[in-house]
N, CA, C and O of each residue as an XYZ file, in Angstrom:
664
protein
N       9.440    -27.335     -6.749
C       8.009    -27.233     -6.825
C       7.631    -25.878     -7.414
O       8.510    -25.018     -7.355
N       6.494    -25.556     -7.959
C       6.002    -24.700     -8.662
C       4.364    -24.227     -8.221
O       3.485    -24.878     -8.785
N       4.041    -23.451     -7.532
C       3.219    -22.844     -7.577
C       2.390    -21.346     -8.302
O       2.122    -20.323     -7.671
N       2.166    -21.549     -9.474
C       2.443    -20.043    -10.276
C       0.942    -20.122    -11.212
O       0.720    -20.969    -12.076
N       0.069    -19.095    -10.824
C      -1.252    -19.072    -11.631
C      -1.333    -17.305    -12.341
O      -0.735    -16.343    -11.860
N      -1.837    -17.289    -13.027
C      -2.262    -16.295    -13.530
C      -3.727    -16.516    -14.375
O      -4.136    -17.440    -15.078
N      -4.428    -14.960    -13.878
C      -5.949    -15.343    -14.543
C      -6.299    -14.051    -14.989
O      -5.859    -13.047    -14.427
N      -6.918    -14.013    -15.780
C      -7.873    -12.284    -16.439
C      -8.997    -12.634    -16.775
O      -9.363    -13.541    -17.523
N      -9.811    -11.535    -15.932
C     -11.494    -11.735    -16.011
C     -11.969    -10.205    -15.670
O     -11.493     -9.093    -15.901
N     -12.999    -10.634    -15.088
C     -13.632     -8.934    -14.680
C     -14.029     -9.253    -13.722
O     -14.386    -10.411    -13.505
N     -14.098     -7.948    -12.546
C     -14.390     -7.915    -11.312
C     -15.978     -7.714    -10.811
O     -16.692     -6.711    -10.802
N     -16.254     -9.281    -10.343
C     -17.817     -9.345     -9.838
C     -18.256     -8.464     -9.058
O     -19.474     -8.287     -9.106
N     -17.575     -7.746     -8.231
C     -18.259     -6.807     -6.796
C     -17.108     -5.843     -7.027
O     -16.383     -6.146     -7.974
N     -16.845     -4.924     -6.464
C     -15.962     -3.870     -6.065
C     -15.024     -4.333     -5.221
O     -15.545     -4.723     -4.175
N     -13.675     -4.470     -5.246
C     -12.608     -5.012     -3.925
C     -13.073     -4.398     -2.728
O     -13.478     -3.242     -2.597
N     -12.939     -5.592     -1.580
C     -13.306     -4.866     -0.135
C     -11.740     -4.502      0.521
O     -10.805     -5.253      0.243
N     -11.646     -3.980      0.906
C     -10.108     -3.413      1.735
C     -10.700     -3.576      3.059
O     -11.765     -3.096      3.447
N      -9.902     -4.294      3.689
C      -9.807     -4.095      4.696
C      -8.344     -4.317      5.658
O      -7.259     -4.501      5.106
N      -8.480     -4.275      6.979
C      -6.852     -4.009      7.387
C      -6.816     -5.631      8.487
O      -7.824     -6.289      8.742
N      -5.504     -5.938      8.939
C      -5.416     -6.544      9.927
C      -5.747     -5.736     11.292
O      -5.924     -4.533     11.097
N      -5.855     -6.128     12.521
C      -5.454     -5.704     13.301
C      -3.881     -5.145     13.805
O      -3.863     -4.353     14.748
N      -2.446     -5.601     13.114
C      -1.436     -4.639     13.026
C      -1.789     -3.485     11.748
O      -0.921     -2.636     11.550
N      -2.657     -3.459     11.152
C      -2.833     -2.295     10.339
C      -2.726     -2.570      9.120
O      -3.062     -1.688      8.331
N      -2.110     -4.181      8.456
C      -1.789     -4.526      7.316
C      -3.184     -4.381      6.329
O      -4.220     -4.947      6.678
N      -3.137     -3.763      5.361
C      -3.847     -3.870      4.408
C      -4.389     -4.934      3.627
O      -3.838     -5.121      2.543
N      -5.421     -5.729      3.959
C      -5.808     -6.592      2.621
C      -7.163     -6.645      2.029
O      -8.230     -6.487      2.622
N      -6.965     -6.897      0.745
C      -8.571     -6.563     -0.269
C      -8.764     -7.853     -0.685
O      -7.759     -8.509     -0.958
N     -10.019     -8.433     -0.808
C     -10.731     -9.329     -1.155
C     -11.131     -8.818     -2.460
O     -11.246     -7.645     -2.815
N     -11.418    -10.416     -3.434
C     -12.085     -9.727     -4.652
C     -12.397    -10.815     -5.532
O     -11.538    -11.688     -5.654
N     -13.334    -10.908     -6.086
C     -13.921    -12.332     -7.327
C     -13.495    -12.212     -8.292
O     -13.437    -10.984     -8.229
N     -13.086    -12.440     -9.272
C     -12.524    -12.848    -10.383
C     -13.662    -13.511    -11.259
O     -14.184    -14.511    -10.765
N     -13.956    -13.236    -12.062
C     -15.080    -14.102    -13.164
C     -14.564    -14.303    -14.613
O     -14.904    -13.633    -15.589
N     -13.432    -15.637    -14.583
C     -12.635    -15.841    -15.641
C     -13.746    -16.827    -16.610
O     -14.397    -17.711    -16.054
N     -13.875    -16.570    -18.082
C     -14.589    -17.705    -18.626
C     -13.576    -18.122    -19.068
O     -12.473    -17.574    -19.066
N     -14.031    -19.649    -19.699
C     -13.514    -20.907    -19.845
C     -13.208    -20.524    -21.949
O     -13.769    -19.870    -22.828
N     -12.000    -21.429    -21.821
C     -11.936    -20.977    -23.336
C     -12.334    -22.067    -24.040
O     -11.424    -22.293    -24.837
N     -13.369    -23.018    -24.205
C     -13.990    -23.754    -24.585
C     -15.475    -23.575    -24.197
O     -15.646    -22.663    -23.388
N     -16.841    -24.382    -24.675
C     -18.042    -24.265    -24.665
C     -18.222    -25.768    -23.583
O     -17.333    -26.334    -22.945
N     -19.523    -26.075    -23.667
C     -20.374    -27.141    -22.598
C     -19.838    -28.538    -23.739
O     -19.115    -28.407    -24.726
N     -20.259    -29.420    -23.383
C     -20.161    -30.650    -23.438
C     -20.675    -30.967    -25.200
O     -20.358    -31.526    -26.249
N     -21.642    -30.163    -24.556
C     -22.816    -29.857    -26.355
C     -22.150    -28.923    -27.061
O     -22.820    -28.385    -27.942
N     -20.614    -28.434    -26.899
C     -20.606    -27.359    -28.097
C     -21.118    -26.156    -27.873
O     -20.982    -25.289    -28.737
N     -21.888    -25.849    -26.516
C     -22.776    -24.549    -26.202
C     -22.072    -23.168    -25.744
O     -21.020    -22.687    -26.167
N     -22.923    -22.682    -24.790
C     -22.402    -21.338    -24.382
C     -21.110    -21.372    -23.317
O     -21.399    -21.709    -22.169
N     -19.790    -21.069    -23.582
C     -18.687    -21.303    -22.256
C     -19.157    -20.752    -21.040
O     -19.669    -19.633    -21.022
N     -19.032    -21.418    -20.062
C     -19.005    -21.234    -18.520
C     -18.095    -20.560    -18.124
O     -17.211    -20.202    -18.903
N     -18.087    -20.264    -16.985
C     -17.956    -19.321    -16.572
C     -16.871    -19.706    -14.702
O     -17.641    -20.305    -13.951
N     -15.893    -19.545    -14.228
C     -15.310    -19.860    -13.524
C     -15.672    -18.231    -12.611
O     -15.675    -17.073    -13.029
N     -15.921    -18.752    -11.372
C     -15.605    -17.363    -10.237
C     -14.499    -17.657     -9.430
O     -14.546    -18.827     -9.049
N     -13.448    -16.995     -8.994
C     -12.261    -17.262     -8.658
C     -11.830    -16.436     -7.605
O     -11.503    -15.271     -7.833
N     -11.783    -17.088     -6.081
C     -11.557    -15.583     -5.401
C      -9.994    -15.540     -5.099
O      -9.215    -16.491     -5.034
N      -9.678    -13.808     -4.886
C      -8.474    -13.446     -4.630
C      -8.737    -12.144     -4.025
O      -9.577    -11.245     -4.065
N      -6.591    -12.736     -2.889
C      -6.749    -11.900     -2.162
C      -5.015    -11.431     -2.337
O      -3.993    -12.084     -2.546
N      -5.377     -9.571     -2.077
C      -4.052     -9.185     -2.221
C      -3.700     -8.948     -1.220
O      -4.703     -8.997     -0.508
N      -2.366     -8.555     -0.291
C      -1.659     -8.168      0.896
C      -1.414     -6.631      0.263
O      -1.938     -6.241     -0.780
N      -0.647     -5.960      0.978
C      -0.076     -4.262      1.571
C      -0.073     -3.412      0.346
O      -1.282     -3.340      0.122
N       0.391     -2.870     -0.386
C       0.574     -2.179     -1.314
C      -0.646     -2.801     -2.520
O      -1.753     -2.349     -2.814
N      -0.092     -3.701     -2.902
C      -1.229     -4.628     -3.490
C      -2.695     -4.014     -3.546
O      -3.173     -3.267     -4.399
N      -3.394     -4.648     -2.163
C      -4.041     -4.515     -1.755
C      -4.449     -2.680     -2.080
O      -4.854     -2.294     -3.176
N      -4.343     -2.235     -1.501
C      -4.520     -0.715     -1.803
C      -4.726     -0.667     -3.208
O      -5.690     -0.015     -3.609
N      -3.908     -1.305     -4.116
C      -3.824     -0.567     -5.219
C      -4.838     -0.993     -6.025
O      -5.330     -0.084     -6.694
N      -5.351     -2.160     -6.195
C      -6.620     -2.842     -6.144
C      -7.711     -2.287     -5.780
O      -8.450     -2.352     -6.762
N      -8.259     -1.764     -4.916
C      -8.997     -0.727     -4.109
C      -9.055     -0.062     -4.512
O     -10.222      0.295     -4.669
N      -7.980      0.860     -5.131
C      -8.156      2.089     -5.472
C      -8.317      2.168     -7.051
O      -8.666      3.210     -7.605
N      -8.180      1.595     -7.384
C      -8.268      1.695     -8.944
C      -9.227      0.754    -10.010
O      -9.546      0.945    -11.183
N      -9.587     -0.534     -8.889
C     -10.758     -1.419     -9.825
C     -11.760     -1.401     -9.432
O     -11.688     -1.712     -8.243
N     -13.128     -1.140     -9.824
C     -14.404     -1.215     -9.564
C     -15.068     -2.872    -10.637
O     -14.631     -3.425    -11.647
N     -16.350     -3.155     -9.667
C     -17.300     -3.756    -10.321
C     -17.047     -3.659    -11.746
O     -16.827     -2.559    -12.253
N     -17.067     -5.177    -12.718
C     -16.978     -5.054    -13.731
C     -15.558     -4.601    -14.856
O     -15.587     -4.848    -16.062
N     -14.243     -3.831    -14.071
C     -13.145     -3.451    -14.084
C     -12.536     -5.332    -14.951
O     -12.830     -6.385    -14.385
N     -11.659     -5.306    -16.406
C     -10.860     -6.540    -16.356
C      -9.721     -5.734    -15.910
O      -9.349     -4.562    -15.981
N      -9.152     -7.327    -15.208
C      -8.288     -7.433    -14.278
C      -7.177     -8.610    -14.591
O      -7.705     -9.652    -14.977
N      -5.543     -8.649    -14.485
C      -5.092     -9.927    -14.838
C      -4.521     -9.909    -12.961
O      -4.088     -9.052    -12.191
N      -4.720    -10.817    -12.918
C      -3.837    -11.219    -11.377
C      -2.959    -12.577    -11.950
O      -3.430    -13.628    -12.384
N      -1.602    -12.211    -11.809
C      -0.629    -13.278    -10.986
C       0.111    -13.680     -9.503
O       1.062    -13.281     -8.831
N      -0.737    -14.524     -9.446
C       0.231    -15.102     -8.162
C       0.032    -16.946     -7.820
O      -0.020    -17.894     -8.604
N      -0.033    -16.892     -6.454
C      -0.223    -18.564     -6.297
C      -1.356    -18.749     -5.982
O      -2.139    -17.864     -5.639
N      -1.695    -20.435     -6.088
C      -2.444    -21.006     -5.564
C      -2.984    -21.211     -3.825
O      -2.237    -21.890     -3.121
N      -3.835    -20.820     -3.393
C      -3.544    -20.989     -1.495
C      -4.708    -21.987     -1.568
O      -5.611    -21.643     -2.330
N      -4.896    -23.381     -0.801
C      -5.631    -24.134      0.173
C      -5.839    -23.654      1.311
O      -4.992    -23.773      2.196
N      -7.092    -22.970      1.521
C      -6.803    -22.789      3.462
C      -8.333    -24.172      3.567
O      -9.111    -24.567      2.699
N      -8.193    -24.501      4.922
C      -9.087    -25.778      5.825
C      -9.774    -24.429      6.605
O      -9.520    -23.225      6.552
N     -10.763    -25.230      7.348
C     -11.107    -23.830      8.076
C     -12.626    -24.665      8.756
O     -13.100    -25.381      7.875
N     -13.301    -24.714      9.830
C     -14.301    -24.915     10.221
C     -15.482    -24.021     10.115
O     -15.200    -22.846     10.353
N     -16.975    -24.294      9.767
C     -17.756    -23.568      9.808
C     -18.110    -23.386     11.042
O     -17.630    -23.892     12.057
N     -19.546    -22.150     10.851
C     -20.005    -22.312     12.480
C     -20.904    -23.779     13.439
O     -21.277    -23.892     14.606
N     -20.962    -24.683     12.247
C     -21.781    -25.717     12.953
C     -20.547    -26.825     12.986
O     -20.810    -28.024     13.079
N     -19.281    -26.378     12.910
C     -18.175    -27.157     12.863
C     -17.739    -28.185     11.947
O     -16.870    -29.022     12.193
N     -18.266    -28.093     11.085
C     -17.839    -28.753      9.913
C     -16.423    -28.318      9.306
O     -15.901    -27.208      9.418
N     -15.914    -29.442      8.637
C     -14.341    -29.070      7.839
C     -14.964    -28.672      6.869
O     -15.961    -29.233      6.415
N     -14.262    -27.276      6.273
C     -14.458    -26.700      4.864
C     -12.993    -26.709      4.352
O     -11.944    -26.728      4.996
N     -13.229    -26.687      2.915
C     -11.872    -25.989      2.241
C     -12.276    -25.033      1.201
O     -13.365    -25.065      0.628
N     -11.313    -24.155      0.983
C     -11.541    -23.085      0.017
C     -10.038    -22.577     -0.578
O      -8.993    -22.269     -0.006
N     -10.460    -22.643     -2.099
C      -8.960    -21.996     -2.980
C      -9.409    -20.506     -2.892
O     -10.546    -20.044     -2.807
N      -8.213    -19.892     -2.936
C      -7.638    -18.694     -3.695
C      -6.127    -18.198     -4.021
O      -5.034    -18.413     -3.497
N      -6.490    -17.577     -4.923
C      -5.438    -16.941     -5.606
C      -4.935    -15.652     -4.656
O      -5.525    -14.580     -4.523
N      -3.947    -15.978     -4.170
C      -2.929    -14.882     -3.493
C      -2.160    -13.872     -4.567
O      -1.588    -14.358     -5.542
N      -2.176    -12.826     -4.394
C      -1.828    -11.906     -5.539
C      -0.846    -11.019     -5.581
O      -1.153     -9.827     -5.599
N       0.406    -11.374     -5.602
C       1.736    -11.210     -6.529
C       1.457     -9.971     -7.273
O       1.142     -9.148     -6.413
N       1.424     -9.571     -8.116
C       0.926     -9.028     -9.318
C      -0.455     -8.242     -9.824
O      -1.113     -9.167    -10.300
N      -0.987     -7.418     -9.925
C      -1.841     -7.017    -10.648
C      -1.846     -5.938    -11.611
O      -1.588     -4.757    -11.373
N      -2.287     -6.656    -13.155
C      -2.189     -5.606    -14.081
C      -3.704     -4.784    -14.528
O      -4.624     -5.061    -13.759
N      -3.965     -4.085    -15.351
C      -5.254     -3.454    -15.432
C      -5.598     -4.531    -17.203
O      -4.681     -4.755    -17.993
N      -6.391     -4.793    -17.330
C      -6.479     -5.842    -18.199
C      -6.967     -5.383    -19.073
O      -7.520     -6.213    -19.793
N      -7.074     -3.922    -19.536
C      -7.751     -3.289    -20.348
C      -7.757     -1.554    -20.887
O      -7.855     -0.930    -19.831
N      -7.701     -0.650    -21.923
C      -7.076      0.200    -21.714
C      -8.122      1.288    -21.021
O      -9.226      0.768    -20.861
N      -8.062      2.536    -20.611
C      -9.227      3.066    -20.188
C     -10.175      3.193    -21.024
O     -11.350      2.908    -20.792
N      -9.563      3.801    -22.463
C     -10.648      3.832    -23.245
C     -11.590      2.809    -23.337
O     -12.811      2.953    -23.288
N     -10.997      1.813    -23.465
C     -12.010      0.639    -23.753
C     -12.780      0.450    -22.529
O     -13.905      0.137    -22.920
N     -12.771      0.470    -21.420
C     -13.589      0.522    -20.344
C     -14.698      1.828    -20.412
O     -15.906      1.770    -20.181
N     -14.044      2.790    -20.728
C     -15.280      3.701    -20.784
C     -15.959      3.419    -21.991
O     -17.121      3.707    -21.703
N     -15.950      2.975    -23.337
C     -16.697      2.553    -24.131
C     -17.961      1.759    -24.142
O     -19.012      1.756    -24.783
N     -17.139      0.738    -22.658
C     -17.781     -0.400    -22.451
C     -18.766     -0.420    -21.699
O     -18.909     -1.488    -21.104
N     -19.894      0.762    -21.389
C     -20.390      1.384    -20.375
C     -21.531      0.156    -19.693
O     -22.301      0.495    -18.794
N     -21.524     -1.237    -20.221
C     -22.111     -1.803    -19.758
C     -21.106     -2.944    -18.084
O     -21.279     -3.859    -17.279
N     -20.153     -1.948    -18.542
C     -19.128     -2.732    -17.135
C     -18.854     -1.491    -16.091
O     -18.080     -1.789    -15.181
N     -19.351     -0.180    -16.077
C     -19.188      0.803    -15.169
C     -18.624      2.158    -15.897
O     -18.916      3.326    -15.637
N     -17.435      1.479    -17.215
C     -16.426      2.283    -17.188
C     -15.606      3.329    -16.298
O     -15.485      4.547    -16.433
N     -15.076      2.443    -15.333
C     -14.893      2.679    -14.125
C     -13.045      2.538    -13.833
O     -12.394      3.056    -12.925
N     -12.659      1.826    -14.739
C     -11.427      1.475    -14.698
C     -10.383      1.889    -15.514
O     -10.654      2.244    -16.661
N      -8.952      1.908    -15.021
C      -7.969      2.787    -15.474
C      -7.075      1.630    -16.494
O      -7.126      0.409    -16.347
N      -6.508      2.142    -17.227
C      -5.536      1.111    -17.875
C      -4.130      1.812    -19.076
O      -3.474      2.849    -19.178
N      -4.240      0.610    -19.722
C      -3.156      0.761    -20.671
C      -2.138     -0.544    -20.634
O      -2.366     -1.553    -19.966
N      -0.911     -0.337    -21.515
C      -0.063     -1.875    -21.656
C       0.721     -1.745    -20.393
O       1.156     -0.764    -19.790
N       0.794     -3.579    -20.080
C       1.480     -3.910    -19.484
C       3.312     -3.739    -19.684
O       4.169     -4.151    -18.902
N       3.470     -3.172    -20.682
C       4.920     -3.307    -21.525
C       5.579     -4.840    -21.558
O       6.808     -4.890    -21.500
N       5.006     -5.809    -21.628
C       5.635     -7.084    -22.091
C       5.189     -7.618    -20.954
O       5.857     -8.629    -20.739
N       4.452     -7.460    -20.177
C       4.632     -8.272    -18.848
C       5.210     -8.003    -17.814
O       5.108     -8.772    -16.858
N       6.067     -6.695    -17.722
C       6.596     -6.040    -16.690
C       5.526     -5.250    -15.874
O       4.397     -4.978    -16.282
N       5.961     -4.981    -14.867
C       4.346     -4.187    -13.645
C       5.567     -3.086    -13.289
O       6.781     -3.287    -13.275
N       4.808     -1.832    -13.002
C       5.799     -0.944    -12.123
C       5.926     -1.035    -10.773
O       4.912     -1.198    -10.094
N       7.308     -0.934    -10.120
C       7.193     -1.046     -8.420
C       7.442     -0.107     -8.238
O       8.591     -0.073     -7.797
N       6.655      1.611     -8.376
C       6.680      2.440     -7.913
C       5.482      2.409     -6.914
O       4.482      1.815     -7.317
N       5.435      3.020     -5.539
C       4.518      2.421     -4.902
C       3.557      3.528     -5.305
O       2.660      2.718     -5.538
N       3.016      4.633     -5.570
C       1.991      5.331     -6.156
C       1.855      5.150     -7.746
O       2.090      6.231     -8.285
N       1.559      4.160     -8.659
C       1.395      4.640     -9.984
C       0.212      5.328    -10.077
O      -0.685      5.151     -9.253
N       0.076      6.404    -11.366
C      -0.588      6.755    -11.818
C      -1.388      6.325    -12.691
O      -0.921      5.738    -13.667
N      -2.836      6.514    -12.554
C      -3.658      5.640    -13.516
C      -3.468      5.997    -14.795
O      -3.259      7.151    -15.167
N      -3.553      4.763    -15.686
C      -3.242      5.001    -17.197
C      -2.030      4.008    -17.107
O      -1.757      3.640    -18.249
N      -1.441      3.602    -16.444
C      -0.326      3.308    -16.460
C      -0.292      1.825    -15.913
O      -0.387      1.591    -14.709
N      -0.137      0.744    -16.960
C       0.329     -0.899    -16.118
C      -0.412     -1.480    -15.083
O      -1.603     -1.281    -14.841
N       0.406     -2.245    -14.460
C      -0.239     -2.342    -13.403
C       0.876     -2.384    -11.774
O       1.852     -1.666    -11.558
N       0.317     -3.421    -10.892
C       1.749     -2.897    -10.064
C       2.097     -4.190     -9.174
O       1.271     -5.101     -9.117
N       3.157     -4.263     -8.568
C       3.286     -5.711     -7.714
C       3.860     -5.002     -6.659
O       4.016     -3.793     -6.830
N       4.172     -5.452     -5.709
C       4.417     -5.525     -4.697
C       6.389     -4.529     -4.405
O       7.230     -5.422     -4.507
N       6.829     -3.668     -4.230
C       8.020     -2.764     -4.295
C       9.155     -3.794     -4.091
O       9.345     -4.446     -3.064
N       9.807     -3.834     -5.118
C      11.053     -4.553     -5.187
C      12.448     -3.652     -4.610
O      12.550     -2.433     -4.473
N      13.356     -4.621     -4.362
C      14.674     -3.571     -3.864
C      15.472     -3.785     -4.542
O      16.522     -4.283     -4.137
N      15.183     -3.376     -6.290
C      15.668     -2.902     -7.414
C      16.034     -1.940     -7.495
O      15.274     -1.021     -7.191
N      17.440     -1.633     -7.962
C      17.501      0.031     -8.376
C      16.270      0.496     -9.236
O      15.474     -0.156     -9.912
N      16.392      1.968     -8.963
C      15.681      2.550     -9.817
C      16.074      2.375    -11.647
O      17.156      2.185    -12.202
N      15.152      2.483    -12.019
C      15.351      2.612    -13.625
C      15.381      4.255    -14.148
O      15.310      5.093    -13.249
N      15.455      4.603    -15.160
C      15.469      5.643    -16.226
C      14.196      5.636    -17.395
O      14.034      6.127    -18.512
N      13.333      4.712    -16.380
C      12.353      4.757    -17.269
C      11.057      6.221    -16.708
O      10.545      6.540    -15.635
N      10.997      6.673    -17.945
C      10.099      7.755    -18.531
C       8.682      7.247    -18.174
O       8.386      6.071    -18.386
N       7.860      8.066    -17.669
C       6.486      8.511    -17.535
C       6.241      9.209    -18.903
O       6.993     10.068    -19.363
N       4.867      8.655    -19.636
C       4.826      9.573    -21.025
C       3.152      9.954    -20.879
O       2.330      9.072    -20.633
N       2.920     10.823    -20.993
C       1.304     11.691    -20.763
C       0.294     10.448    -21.612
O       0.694      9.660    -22.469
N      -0.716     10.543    -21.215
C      -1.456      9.806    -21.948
C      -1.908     10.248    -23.587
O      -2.988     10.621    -24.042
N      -0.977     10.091    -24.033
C      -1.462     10.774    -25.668
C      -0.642      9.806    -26.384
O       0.411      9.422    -25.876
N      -1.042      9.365    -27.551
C      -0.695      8.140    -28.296
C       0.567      9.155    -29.072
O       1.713      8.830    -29.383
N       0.128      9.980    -29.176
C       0.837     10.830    -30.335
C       2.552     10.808    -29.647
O       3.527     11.177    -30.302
N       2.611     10.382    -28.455
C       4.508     10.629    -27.950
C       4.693      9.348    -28.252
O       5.846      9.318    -28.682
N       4.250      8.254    -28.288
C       4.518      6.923    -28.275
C       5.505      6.280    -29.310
O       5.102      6.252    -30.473
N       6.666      5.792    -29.058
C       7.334      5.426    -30.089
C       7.429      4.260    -30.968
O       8.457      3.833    -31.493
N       6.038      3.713    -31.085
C       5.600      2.986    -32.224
C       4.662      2.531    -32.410
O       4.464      1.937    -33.470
């Protein structure tokens, strides 16, 4: 079986952080992916809101680095939770559990974009790889969750295009 989503949009509200009661970290957050097609008529594309939620490291890092309006790519799975309201009714609700988060955009272009906050940090993903260092520095990817990978030999390079080797 296969459960595996990935989405990039921009962030409707600011992530909320909050903790469990053992102390675990988790952030809530909307997603506002549009549709890559138009209406029925050929018109203006719609617009999907998508909520997601990250766990421990994740979570934090989300928080700390995306604001309102921030693009964002999240990979992870699909979750169904059931759940009763307060007048006891059955509800259901999707979200995206989050594996993964990259910065979907570079800083510059966020501060350009001053009609989204320019609020957010970025740069390349390097192919699709995320760093599992648990503090990255902004400017830099994005991050998943700390793997028990050796370390790599990979280089930190200042934010200046001019070291970049191509």
């Amino acid at each position: 079986m296969l459960n595996h989503i990935t989405i990039m949009g921009r962030l409707t509200r600011d992530p909320e952080l909050r903790r469990t009661g053992s102390g675990v970290a988790v952030a809530s957050f909307t997603v506002a992916v549009d549709r890559d097609f138009g209406g029925r008529d050929g018109g203006e594309r719609e617009t999907d809101f998508i909520d997601c939620v990250a766990w421990r490291q994740t979570g934090e890092f989300v928080s700390k680095y995306f604001t309102k309006g921030s693009m964002i790519v999240v990979s992870g799975r699909l979750q169904i939770r059931n759940w009763n309201d307060k007048d006891g009714n059955k509800r259901r609700s999707a979200e995206v559990v989050a594996d993964n988060v990259y910065f979907g955009e570079s800083k510059r272009s966020a501060e350009s974009n001053s009609s989204y906050g320019g609020n957010a940090y970025g740069g390349n993903n390097y192919g699709g790889s995320s760093y599992s260092a648990p503090a990255p520095a902004p400017g830099y990817g994005g991050y998943s969750a700390p793997a028990s990978a050796p370390a790599s030999d990979f280089a930190m390079l200042e934010d200046d295009d001019a070291q970049l080797p191509f």
